[in-house]
VOKE-704671 format. One record per residue (C-alpha): residue number from 1; x, y, z; residue in three letters. Coordinates in nm, 2 decimals, padded with zeros to 4 digits. Each point is the difference from the previous one (the first is absolute). Last residue first. Layout:
# VOKE-704671
lumpa k NUM | X X | Y Y | Z Z | r ALA
...
END
This chain:
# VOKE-704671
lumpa k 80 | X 08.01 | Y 06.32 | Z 09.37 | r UNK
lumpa k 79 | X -00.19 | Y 00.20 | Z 00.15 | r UNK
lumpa k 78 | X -00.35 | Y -00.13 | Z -00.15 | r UNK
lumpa k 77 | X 00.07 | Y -00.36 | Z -00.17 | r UNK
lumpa k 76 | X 00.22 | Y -00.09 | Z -00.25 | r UNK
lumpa k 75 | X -00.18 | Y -00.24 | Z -00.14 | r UNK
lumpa k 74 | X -00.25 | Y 00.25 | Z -00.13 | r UNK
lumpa k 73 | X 00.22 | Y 00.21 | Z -00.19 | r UNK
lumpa k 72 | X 00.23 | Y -00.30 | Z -00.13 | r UNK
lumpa k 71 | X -00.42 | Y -00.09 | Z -00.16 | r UNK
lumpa k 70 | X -00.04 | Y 00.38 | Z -00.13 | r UNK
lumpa k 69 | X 00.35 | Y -00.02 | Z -00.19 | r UNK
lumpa k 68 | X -00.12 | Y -00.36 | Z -00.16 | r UNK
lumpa k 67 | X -00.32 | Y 00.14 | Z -00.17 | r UNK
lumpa k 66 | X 00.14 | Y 00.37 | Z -00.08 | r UNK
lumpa k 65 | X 00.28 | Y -00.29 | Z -00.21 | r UNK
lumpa k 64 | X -00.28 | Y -00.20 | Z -00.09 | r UNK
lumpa k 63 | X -00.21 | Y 00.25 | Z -00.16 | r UNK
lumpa k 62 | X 00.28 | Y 00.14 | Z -00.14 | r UNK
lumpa k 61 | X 00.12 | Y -00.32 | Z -00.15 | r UNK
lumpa k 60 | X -00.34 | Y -00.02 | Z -00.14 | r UNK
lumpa k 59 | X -00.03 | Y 00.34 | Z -00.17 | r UNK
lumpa k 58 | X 00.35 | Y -00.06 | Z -00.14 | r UNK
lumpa k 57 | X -00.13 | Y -00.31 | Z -00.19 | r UNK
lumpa k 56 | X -00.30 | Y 00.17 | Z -00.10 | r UNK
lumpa k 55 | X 00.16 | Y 00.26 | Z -00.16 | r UNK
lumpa k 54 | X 00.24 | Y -00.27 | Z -00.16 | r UNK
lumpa k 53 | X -00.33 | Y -00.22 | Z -00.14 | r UNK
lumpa k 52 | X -00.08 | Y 00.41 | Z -00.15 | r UNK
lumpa k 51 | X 00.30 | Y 00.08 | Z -00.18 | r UNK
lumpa k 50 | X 00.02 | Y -00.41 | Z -00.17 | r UNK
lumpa k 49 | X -00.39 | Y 00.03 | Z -00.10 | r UNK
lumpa k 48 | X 00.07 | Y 00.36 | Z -00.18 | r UNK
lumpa k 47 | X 00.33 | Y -00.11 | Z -00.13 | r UNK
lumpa k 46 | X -00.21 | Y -00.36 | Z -00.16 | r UNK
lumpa k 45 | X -00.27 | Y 00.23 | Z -00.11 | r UNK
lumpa k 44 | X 00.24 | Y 00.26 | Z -00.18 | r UNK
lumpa k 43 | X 00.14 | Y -00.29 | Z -00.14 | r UNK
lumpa k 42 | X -00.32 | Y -00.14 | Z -00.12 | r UNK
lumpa k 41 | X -00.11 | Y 00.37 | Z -00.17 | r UNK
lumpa k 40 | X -00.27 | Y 00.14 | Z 00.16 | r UNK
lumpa k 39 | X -00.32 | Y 00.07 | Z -00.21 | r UNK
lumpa k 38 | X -00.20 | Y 00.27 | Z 00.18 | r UNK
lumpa k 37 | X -00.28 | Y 00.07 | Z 00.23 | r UNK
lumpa k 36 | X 00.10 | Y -00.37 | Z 00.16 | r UNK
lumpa k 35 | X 00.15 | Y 00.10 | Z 00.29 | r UNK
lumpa k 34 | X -00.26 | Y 00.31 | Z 00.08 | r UNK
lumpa k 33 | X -00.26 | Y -00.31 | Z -00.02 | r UNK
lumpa k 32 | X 00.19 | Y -00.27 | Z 00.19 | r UNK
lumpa k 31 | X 00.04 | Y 00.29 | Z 00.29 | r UNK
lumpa k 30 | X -00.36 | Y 00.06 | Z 00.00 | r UNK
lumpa k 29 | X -00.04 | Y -00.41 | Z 00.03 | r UNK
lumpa k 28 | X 00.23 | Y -00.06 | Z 00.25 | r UNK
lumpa k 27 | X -00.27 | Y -00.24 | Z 00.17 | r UNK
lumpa k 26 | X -00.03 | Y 00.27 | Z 00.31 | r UNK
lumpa k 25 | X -00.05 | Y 00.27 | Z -00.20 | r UNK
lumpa k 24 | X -00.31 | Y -00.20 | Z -00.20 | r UNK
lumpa k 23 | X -00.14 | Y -00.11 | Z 00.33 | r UNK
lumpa k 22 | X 00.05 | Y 00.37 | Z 00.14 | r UNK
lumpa k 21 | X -00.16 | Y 00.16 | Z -00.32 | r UNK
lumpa k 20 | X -00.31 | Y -00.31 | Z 00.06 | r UNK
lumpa k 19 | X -00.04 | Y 00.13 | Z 00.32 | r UNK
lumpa k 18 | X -00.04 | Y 00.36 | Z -00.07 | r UNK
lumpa k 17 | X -00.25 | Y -00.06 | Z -00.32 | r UNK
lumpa k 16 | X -00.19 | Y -00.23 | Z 00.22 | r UNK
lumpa k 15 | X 00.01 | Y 00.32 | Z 00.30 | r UNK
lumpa k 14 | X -00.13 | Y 00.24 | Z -00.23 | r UNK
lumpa k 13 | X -00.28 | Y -00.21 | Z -00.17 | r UNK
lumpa k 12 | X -00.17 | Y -00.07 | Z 00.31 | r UNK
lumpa k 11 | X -00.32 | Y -00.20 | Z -00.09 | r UNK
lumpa k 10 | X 00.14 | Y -00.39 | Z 00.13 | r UNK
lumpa k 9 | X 00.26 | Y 00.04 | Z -00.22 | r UNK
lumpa k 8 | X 00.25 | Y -00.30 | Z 00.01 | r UNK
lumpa k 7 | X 00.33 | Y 00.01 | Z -00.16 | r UNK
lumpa k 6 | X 00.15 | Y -00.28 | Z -00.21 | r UNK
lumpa k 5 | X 00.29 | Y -00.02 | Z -00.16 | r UNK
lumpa k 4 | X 00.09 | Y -00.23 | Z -00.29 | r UNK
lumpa k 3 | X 00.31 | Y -00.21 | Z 00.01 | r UNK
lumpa k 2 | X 00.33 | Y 00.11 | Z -00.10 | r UNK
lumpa k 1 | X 00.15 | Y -00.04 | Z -00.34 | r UNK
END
């Protein structure tokens, strides 16, 4: 379970309401909730889990391929 969140007031209703949203999207907790809307089955937790660690693992070797293509870029040098 995560730990409470706090937002203070300080009269502006609006903008607590805002901030707590953006604490509560940052935590994951909108994504916990559409997650756990319904029952899902341990298998279909342990494919879910496995699909998205290998998004994630692509992700990063992008990263660091884009990463390692600007670096050659800059070694290079103009006119070169």
């Amino acid at each position: 379970m995560t730990s409470p969140l706090e937002v203070e007031v300080n009269g502006d209703i609006e903008k607590a309401f805002k901030n707590l949203k953006k604490k509560m999207a940052f935590e994951g907790i909108f994504k916990e909730l559409k997650r756990r809307r319904y029952y899902e089955k341990p298998s279909v937790e342990k494919k879910r889990k496995k699909e998205e660690a290998e998004r994630r693992r692509l992700k990063k070797m992008r990263r660091m391929a884009a990463q390692q293509s600007r670096t050659k870029k800059v070694q290079r040098g103009p006119g070169m």
